[in-house]
Backbone as a ProteinNet text record, in pm:
[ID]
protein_1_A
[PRIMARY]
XXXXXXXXXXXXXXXXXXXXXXXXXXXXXXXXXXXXXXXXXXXXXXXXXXXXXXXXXXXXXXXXXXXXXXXXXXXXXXXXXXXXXXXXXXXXXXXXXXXXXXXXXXXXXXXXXXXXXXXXXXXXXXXXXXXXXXXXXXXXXXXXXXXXXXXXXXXXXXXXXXXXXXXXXXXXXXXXXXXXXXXXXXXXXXXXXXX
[TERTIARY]
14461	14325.7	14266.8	14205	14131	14024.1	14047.2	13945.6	13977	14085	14116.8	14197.8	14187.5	14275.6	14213.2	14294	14221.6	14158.5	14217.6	14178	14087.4	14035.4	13966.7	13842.6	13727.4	13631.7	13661	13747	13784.9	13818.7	13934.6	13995.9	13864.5	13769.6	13649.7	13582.2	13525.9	13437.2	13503	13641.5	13716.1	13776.6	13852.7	13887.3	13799.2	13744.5	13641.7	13545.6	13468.5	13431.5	13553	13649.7	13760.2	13779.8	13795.3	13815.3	13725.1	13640.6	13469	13516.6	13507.7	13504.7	13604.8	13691.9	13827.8	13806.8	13785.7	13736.9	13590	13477.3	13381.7	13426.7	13529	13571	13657.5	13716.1	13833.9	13722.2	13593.1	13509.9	13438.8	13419.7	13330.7	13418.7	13528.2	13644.1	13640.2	13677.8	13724.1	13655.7	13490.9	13420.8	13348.8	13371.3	13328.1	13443.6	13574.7	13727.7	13733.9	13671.4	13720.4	13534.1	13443.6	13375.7	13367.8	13401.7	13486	13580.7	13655.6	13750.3	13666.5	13581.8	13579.4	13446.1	13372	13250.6	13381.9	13467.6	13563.4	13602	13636.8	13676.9	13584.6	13474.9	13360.7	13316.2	13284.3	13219.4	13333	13460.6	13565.6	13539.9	13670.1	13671.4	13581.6	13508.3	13445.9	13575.7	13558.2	13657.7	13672.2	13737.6	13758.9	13691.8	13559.5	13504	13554	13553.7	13604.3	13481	13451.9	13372	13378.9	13312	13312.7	13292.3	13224.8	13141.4	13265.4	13407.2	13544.3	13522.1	13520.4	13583.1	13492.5	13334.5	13242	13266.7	13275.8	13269.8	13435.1	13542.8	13646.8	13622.9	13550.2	13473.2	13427.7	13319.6	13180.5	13242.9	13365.8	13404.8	13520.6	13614	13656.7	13596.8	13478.3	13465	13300	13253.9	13215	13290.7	13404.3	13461.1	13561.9	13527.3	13541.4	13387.3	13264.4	13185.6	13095.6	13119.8	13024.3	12940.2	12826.3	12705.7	12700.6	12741.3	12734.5	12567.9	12498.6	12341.3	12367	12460.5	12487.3	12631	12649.6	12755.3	12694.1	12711.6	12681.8	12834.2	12870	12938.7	12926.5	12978	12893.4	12912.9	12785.1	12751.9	12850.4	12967.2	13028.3	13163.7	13253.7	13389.3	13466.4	13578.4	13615.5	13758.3	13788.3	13917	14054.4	14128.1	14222.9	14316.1	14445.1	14492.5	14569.7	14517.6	14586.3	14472.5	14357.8	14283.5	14123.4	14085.1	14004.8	13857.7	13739.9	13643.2	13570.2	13472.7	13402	13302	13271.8	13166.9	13104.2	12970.4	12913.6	12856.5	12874.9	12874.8	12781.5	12663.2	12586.6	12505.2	12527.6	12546.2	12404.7	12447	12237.8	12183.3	12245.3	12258.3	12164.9	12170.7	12152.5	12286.4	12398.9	12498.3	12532.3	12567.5	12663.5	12813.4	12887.8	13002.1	13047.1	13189.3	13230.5	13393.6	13400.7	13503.4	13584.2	13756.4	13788.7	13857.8	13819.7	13862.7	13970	14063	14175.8	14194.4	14246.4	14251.6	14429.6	14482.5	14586.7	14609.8	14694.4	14765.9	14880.3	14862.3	14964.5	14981.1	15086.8	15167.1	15021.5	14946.9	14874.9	14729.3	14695.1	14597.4	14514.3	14380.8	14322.8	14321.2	14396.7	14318.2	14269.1	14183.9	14121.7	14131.7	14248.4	14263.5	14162.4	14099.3	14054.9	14066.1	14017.1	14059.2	13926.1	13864.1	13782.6	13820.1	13731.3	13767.9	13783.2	13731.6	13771.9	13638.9	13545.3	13404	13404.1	13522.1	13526.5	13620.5	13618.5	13736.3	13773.9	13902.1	13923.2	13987.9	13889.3	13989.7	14080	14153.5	14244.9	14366.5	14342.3	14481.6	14486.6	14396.8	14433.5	14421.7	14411.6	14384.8	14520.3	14649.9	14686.3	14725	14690	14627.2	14511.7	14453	14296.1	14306.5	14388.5	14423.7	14512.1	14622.3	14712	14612.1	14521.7	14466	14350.5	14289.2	14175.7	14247	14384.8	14489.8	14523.5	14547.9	14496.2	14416.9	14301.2	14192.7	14188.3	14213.2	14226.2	14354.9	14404.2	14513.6	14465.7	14370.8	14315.2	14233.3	14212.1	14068.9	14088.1	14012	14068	13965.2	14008.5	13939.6	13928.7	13781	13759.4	13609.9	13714.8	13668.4	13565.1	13485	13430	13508.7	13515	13601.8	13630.9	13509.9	13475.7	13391.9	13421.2	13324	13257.6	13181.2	13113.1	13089.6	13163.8	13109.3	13128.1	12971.1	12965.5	13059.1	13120.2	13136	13287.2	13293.1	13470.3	13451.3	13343.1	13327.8	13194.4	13272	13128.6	13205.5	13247.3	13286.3	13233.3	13391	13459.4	13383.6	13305.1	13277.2	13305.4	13399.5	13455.1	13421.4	13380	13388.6	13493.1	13456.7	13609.5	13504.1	13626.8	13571.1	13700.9	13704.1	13751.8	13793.3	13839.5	13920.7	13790.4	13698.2	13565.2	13436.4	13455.7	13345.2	13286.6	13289	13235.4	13261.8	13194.7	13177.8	13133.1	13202.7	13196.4	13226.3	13199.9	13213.7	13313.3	13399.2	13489.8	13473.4	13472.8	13449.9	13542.7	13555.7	13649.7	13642.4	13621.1	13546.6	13683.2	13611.7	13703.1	13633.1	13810.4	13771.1	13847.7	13812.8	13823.2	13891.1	13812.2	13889.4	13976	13969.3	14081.1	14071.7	14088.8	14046	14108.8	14059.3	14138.7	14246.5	14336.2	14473.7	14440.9	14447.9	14378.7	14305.8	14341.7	14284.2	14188.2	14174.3	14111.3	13986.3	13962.9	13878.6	13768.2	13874	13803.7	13806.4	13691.1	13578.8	13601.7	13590.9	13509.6	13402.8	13254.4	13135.8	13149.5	13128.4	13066	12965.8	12910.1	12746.4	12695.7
5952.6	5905.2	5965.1	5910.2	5915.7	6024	6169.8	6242.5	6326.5	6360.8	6432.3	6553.2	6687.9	6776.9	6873.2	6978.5	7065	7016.9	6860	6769.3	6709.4	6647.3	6559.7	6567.6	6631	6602.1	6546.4	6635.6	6601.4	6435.6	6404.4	6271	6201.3	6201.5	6146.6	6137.9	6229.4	6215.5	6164.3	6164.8	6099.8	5960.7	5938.7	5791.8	5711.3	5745.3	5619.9	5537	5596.6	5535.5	5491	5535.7	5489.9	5341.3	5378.5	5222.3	5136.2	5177.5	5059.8	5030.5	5106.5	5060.3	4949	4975.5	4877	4759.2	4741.2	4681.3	4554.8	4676.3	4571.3	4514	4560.7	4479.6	4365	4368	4281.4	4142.2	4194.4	4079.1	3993.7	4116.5	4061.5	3937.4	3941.6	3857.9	3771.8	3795.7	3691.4	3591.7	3605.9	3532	3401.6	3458.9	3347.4	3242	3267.5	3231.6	3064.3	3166.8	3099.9	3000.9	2988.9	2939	2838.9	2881.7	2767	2649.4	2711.2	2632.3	2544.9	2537.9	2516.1	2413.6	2465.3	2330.3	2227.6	2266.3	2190.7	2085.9	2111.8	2007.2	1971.9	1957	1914.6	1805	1852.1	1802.4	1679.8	1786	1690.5	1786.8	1738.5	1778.8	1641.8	1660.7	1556.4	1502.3	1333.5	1210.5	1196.9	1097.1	1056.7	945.1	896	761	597.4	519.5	403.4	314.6	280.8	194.1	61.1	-2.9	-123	-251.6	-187.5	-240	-341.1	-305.5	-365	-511.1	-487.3	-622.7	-744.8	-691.5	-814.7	-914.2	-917.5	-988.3	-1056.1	-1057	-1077.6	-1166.8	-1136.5	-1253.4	-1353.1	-1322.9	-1435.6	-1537.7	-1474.5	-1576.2	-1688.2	-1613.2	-1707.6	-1816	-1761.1	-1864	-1907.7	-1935.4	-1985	-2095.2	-2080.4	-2181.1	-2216.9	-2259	-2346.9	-2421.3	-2398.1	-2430.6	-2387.7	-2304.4	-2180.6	-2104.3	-2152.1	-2008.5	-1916.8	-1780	-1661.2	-1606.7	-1594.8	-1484.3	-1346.4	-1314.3	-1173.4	-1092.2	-1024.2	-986.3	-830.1	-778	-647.5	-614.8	-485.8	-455.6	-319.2	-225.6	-113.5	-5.2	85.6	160.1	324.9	313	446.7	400.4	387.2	342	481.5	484	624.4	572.7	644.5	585.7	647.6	501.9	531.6	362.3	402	342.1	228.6	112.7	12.2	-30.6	58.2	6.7	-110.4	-161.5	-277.7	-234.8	-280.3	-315.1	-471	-484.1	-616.1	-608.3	-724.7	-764.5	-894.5	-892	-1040.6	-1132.2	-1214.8	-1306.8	-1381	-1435.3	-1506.3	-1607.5	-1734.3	-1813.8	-1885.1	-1990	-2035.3	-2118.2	-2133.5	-2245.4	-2111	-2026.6	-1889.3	-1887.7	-1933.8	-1918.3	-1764.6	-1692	-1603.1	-1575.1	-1537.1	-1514.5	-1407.4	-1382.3	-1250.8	-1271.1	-1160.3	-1131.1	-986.3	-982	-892.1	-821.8	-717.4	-610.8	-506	-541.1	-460.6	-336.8	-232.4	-84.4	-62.6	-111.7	-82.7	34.9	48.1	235.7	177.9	127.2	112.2	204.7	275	412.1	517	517.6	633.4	624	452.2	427.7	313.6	334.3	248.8	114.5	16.9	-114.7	-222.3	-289.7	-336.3	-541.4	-565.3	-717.9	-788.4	-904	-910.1	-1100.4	-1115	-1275.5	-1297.3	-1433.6	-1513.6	-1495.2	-1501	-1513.5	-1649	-1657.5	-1785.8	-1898.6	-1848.4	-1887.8	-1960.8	-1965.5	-2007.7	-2091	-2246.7	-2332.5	-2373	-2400.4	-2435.8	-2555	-2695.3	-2841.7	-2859.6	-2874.5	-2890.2	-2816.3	-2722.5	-2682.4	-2815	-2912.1	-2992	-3111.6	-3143.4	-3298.4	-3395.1	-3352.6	-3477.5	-3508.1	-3421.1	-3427.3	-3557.2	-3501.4	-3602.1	-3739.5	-3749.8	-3881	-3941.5	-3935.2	-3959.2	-4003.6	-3940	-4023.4	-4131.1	-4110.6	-4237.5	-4306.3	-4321.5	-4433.7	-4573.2	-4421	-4482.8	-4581.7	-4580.5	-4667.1	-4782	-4765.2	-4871.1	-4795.7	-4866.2	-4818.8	-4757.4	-4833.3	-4772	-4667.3	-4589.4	-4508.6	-4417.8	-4356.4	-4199.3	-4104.5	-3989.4	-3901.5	-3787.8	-3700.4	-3657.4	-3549.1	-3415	-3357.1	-3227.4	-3133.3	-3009.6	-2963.5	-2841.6	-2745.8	-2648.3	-2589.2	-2464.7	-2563.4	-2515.8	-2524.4	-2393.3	-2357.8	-2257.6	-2234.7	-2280.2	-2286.5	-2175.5	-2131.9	-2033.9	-1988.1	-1852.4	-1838.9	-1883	-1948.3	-2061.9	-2162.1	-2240.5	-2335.2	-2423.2	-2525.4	-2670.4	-2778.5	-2821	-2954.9	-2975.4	-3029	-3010.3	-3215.8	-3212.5	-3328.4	-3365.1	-3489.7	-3507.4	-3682.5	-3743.2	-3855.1	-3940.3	-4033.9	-4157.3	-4263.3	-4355.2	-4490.1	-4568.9	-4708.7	-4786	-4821.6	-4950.6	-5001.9	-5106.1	-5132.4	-5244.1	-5115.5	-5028.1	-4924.3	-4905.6	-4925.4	-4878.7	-4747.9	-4668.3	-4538.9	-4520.1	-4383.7	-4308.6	-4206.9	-4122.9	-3990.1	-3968.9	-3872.4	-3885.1	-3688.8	-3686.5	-3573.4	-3567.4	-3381.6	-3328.1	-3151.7	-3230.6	-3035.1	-2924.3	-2812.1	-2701.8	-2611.6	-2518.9	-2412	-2343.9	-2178.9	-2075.1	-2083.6	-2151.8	-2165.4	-2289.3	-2324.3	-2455.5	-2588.8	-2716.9	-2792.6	-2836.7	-2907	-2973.6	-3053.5	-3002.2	-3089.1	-3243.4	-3214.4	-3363.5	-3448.8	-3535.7	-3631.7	-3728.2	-3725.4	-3838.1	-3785.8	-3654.7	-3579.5	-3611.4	-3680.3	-3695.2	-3851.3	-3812.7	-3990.3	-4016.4	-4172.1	-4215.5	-4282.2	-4289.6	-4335.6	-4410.4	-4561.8	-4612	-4567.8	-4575.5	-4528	-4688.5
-13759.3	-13775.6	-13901.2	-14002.5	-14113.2	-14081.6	-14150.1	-14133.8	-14067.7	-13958.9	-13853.8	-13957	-13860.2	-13935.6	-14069.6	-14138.1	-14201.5	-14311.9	-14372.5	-14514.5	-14456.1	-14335.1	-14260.1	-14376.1	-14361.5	-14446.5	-14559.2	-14659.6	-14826.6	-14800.4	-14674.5	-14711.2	-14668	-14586.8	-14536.8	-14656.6	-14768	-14826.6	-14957.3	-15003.5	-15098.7	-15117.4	-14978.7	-14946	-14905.6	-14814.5	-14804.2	-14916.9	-14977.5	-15099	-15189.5	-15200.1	-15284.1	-15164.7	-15072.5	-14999.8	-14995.1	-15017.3	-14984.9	-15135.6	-15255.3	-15353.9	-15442.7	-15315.9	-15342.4	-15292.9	-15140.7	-15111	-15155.6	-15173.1	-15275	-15371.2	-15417.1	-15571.7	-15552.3	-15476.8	-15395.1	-15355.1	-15272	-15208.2	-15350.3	-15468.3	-15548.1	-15631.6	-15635.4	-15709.4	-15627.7	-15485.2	-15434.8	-15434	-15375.1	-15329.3	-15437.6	-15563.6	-15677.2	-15644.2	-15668.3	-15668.7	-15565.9	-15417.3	-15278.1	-15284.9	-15388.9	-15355.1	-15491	-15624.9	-15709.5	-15673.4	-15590	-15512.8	-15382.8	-15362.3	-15214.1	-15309.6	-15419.6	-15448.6	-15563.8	-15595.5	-15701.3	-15604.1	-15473.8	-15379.4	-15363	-15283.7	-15321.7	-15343.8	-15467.3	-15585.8	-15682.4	-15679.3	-15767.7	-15898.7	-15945.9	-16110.3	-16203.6	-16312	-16350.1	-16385.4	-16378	-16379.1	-16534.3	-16612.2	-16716.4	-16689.5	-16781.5	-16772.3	-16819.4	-16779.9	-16845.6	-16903.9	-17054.1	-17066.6	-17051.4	-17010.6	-16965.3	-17062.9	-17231.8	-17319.4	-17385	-17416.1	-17476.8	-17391.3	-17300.5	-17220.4	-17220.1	-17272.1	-17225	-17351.4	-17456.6	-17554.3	-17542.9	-17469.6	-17504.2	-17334.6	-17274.6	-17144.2	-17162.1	-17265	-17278.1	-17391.1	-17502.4	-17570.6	-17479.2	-17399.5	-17370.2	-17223.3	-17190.4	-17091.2	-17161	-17289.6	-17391.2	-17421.1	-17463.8	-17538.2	-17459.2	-17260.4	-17152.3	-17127.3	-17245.1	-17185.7	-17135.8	-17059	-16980.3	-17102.1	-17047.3	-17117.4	-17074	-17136.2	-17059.5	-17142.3	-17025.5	-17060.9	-17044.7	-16940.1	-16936.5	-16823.7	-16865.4	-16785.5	-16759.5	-16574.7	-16526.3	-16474.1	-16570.4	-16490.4	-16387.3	-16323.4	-16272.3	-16389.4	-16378.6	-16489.4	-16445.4	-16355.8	-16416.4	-16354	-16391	-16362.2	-16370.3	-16313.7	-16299.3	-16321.8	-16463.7	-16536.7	-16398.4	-16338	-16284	-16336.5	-16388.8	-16394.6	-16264.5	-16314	-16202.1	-16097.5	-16093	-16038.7	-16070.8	-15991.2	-16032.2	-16050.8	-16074.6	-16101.3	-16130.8	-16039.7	-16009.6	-16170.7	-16244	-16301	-16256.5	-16295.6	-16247.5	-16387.7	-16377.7	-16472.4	-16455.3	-16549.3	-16514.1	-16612.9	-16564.7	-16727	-16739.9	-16833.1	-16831.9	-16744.6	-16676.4	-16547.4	-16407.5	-16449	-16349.9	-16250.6	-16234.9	-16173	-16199.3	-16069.1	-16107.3	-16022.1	-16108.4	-16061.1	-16099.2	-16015.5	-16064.6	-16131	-16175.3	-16304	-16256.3	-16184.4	-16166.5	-16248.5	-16353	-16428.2	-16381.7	-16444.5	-16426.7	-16485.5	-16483.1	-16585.7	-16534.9	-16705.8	-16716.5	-16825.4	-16849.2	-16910.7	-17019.6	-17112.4	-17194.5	-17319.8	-17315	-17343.9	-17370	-17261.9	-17290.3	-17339.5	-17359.7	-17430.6	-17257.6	-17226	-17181.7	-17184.1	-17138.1	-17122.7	-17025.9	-17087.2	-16982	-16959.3	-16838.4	-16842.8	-16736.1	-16748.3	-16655.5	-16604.1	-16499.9	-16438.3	-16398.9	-16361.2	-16241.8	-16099.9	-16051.9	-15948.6	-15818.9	-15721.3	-15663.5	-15666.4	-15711.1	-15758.7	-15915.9	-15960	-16080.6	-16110.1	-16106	-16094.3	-16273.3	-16272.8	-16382.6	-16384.3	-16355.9	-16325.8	-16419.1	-16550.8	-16634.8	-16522.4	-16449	-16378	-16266.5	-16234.4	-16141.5	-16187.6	-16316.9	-16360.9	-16331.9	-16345.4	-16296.6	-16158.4	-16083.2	-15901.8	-15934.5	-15996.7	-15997.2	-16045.7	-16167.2	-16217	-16115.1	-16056	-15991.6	-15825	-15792	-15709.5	-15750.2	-15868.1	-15901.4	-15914.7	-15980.2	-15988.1	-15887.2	-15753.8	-15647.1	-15605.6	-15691.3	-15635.4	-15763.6	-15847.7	-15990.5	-16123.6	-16103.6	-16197.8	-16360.3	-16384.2	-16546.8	-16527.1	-16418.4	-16430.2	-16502.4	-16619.1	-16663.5	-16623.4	-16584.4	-16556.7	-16631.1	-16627.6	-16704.1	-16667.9	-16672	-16571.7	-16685.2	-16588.8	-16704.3	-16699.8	-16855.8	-16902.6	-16750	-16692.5	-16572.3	-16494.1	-16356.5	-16245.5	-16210.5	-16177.7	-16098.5	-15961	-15838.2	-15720.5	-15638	-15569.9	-15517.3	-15401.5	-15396.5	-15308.7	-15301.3	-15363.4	-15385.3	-15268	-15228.7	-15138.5	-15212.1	-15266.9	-15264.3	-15317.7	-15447.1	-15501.8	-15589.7	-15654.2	-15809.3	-15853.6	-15926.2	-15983	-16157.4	-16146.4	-16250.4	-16309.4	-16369.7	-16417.5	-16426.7	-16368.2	-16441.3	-16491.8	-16563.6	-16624.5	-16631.2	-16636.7	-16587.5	-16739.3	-16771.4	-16920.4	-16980.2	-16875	-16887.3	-16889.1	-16900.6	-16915.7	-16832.4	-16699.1	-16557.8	-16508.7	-16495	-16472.1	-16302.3	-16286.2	-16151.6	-16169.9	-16044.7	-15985.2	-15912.2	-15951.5	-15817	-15763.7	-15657.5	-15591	-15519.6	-15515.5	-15430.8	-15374.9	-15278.5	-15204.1	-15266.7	-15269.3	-15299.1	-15208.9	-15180.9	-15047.7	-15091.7	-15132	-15150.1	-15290.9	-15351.2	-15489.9	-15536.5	-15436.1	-15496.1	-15446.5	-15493.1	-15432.2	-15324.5	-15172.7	-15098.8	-15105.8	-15050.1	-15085.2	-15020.2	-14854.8	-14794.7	-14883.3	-14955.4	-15031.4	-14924.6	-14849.1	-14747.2	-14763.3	-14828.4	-14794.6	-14974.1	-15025.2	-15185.2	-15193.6	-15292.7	-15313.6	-15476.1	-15487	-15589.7	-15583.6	-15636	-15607.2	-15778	-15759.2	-15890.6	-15893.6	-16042.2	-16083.8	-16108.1
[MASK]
+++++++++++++++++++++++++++++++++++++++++++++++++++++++++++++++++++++++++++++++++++++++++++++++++++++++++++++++++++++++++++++++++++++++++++++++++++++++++++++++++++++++++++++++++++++++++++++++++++

């Protein structure tokens, strides 16, 4: 026992402060250490930011020159650079339509970039025109059709409206619902209306 015996006082009045003092110094280290560590988890290490500013002009030109007026694009104001992962923007043209735009963050050899697509709110009829011709055909062999560059439909649910005209200059509408982006295959389900 600490203290016992003919040294008892000396080791009492020598070690102990040598142990408290070891001790305090031991707590005073540790406790910054084990509480660095413990707000770092936390909190997180600050992230590497991704700007968002590259991608809007390389947006608005190409769905510009489909047609689409872009007034503005939001994308969210702090992206947290991880490669491979996505980010939503919203798109919103002069029509007040908005849609969204999914931003990709790819890593090529070390350098940020950023690809991005439409989403199912944003039709692009030229991928279905000769679906479309091939059924007005259907209904008059000369019709040509002639569809917008972009659709906009919310949500990826309403209908894709495209023009035909006949070889005598008679004009119509031909419609065709779209669901979740794409148009109905069921043709029974698509019209032509003369004007």
């Amino acid at each position: 026992m600490l203290g016992a015996g003919p040294l008892g006082p000396w080791l009492r009045s020598s070690v102990q402060p040598l142990l408290f003092s070891f001790v305090n110094a031991a707590f005073r280290l540790a406790v910054p250490m084990v509480l660095g560590a413990v707000l770092s988890a936390c909190t997180g290490a600050p992230q590497e930011q991704v700007d968002a500013a590259p991608i809007i002009q390389p947006i608005t030109s190409k769905l510009n020159g489909l047609g689409v007026v872009v007034t503005r694009i939001d994308c969210p104001p702090s992206i947290a650079r991880a490669p491979g992962s996505t980010f939503t923007c919203t798109v919103v043209t002069d029509k007040g339509e908005p849609f969204s735009v999914v931003v990709t963050q790819r890593d090529e050899g070390g350098q940020m970039k950023l690809a991005w697509e439409t989403g199912k709110d944003f039709v692009v009829p030229d991928r279905y025109i000769a679906e479309l011709t091939a059924y007005a055909r259907t209904i008059s062999s000369d019709l040509v059709v002639s569809c917008p560059r972009a659709v906009v439909v919310a949500g990826g649910n309403g209908t894709l409206r495209c023009d035909v005209k006949d070889s005598t200059g008679q004009t119509g509408t031909l419609s065709v619902p779209v669901d979740d982006g794409v148009p109905v295959a069921d043709q029974q389900q698509w019209s032509i209306e003369q004007s």
